[in-house]
C-alpha positions in Angstrom: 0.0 0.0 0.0 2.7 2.3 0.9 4.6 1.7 -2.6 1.6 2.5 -3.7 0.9 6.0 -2.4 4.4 6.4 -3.4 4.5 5.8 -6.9 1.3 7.4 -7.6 1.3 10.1 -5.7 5.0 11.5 -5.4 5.8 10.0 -9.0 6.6 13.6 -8.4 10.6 13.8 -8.0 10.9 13.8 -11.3 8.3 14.9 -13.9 8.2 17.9 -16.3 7.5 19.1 -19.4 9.1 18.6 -23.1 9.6 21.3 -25.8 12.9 21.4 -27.4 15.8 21.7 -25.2 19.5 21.6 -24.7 19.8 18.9 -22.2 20.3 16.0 -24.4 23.5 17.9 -24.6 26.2 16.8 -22.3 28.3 20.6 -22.6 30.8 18.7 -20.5 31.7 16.0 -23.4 35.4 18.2 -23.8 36.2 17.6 -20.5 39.4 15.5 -19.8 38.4 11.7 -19.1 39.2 10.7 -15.9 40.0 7.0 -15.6 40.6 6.7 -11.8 37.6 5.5 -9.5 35.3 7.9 -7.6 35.7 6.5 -3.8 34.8 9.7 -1.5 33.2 13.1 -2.4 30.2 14.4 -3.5 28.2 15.0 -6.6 25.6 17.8 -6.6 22.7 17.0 -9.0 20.3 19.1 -10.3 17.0 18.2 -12.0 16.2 20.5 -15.4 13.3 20.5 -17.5 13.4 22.5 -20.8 17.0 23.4 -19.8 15.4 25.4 -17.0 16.9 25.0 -13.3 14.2 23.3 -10.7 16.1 24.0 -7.8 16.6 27.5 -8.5 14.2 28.6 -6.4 15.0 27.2 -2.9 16.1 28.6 -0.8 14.5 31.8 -2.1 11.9 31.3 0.6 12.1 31.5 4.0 10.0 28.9 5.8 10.4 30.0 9.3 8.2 33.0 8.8 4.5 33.8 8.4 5.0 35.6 5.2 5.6 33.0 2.8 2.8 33.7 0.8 4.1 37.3 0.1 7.3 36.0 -0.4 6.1 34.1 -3.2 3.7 36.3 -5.1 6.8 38.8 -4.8 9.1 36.2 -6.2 6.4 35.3 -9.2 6.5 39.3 -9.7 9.6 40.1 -9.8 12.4 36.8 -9.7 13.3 36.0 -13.2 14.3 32.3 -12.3 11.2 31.8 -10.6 8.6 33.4 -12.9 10.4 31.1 -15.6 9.8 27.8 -13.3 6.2 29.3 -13.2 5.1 30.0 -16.3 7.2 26.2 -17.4 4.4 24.4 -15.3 1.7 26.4 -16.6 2.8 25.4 -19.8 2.7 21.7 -18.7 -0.9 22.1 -16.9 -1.9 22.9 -20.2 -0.8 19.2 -21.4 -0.9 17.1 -18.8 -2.6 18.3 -14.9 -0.8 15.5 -13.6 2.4 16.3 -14.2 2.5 20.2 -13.5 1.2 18.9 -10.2 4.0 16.3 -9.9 6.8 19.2 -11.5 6.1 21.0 -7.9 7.8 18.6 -6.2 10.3 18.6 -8.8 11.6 21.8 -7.4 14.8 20.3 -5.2 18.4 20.4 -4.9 20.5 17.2 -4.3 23.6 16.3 -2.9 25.5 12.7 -2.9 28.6 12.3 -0.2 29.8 9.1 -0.7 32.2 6.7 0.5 32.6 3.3 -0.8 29.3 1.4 0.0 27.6 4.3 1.8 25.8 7.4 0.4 24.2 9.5 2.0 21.5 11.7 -0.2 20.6 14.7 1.5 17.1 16.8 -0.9 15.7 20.2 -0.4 12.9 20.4 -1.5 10.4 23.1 -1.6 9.1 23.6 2.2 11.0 20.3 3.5 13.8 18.2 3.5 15.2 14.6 3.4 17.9 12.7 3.8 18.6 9.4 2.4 21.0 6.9 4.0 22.2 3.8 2.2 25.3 1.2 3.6 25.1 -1.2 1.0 27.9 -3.2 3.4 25.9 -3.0 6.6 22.7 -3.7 4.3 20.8 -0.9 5.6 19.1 2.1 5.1 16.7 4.7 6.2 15.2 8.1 5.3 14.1 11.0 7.3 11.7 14.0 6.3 11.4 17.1 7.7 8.8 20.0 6.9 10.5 23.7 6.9 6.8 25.1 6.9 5.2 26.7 10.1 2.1 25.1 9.4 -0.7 23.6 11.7 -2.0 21.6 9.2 0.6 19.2 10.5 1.1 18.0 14.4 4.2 18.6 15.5 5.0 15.0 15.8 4.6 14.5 12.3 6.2 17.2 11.1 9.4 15.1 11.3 9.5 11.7 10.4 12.0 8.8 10.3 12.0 5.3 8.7 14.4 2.5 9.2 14.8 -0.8 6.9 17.2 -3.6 5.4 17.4 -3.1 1.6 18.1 -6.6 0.9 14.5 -7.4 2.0 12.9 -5.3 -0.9 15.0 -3.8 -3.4 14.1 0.1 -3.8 11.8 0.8 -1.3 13.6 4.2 -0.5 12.8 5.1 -4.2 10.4 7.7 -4.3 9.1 6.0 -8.1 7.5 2.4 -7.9 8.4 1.3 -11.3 8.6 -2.7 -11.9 11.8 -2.4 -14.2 11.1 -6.7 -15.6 8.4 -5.1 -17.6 10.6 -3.1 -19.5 13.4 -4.0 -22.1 16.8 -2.4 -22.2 19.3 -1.9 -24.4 22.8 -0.9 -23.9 23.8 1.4 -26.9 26.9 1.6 -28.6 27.4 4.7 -28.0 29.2 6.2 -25.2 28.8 9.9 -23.7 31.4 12.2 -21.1 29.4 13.3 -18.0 31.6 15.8 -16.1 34.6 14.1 -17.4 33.8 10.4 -16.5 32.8 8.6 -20.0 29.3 6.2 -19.4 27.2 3.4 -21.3 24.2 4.5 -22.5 21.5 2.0 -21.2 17.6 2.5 -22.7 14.6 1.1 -20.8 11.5 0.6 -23.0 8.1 -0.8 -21.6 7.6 -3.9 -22.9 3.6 -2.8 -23.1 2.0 0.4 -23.5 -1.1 1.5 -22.0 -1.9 4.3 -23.8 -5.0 4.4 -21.7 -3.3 5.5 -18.4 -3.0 9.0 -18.1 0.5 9.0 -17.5 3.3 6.4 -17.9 6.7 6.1 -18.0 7.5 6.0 -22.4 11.2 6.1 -21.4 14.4 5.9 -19.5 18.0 6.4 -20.3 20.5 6.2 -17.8 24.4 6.9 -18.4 26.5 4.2 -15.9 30.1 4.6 -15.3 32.4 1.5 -13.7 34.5 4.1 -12.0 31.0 4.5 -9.5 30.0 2.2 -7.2 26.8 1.2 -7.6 25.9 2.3 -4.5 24.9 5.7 -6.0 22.0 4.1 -7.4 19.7 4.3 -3.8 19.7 7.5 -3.3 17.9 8.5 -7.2 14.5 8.5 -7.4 14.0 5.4 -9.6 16.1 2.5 -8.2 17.6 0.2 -10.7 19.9 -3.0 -10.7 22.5 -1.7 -12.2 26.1 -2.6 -11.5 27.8 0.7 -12.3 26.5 3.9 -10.8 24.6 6.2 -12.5 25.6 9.6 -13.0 22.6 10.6 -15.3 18.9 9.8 -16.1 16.7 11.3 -18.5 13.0 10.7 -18.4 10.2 10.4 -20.3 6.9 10.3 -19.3 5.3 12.1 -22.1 5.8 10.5 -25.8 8.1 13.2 -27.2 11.7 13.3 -28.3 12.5 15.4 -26.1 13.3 14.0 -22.0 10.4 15.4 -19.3 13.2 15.1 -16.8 16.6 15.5 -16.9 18.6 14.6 -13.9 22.3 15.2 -14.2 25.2 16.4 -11.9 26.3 19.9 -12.0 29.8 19.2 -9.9 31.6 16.2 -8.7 33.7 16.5 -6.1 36.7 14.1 -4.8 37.1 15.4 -1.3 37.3 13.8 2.1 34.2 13.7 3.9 33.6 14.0 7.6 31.5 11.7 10.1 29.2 14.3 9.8 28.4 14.0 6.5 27.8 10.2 6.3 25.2 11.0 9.3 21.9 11.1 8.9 19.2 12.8 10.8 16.5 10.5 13.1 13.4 11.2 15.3 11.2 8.9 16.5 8.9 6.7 16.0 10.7 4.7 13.6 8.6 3.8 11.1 8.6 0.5 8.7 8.8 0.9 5.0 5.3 -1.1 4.9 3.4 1.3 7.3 0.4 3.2 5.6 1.1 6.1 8.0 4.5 6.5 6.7 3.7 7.3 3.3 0.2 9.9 4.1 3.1 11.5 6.5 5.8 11.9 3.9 3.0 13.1 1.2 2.0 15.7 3.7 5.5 16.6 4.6 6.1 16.8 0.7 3.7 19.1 0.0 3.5 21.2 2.8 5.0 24.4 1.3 2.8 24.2 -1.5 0.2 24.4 1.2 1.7 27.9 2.6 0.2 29.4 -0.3 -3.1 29.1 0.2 -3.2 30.7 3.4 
């Protein structure tokens, strides 16, 4: 049930609309290959659509005050960055309802420290954020999700909230997409492409059947792997795939265009020593299981709680 209000509801990390674009680009293809192994640092990803910057606009908001409707409508009026995210799901509401709903939760910023079998992903989002642990040697996990908004819409218990798991016992439950990759095909192309200097495969899923009935479905995914990651990378994206390399890059389609909805690529990889600290992740209790109802209602609400701001 919980993979359930997952999927369908928060299909949301990564959905937006298609018109022609720049981000099947990689700008970084002149880059010098690197042929050594990424084994600590971190990779800052950001998620485009229409080469337009999601994450752009955290931060822009401050949370901890009562104004945050007055913030925005000032932002919309006179932020370039963010009246360009605006008008980009407008454009989608016009196509599709469900995805301009889901691009709102698109709006996040992502960072990746890793070391060897552990990453830890820590998300802002848009009123909240997340972090999500993975130690694929210890064969656990967990994830933790905080609202930033002062609402009362949410008790104060639940305005932080903290599961625990083993991934071995279900494969991708931290994945904030439910997609059952055995009904799709893939194809490794021949092909390769440079991201930020480390040259992938080019891997294709296709669904093996089409419903052309539902009204939305994922037409496509193409993920760029590089041996030089561990796959341990792989958790912390918002599909989870059995991949043996990492993945530096996914672009997805959920509308049948040329063009990607989603692009999710890193902006800056980093090789730098990482502290205790940033292996940590945050916890509050109770700890919830991954198969709880209450756990994914409490992440939805978390989710979109600074969407809610605005309609005070």
């Amino acid at each position: 049930m919980k993979k359930n209000i997952i999927s369908s509801l928060l299909s949301v990390f990564i959905l937006f609309s298609c018109n022609s674009s720049d981000e099947n680009k990689l700008p970084d293809s002149n880059n010098e290959i690197i042929n050594t192994p990424f084994t600590e640092g971190s990779v800052e990803m950001g998620i485009f659509s229409n080469d337009i910057d999601l994450g752009k606009l955290i931060g822009k908001i401050d949370f901890s005050k009562a104004n945050v409707k007055e913030q925005y409508e000032k932002l919309v009026a006179n932020d370039a960055d963010t009246k360009e995210i605006i008008d980009l799901i407008a454009t989608i509401g016009n196509q599709n309802p469900l995805a301009a709903w889901a691009m709102t939760l698109n709006i996040a910023e992502c960072t990746y420290n890793i070391k060897n079998d552990e990453v830890l992903g820590k998300v802002r989002g848009f009123g909240w954020t997340m972090d999500n642990y993975y130690n694929k040697s210890q064969d656990k996990a967990s994830i933790y999700l905080e609202t930033l908004a002062q609402t009362d819409k949410i008790t104060e218990q639940d305005k932080k909230i903290y599961s625990s798991y083993k991934p071995s016992g279900n494969r991708g439950s931290g994945a904030m997409n439910d997609v059952d990759f055995s009904q799709f095909n893939r194809e490794i192309k021949n092909d390769k492409q440079t991201i930020l200097g480390y040259e992938c495969d080019v891997v294709v899923y296709t669904p093996k059947i089409k419903d052309e009935n539902a009204p939305m479905q994922l037409q496509k995914l193409v993920i760029y792997t590089s041996p030089l990651f561990n796959n341990v990378i792989n958790f912390a994206h918002p599909f989870y795939l059995e991949e043996d390399q990492g993945i530096l890059r996914l672009d997805v389609y959920y509308l049948n265009n040329e063009t990607p909805t989603l692009v999710m690529k890193p902006k800056e990889i980093k090789e730098i020593k990482l502290t205790a600290h940033d292996l940590t992740n945050r916890t509050t209790s109770p700890v919830y299981t991954q198969d709880d109802i209450n756990w994914g209602f409490k992440a939805l609400a978390i989710m979109m709680s600074g969407w809610g701001m605005l309609e005070n």
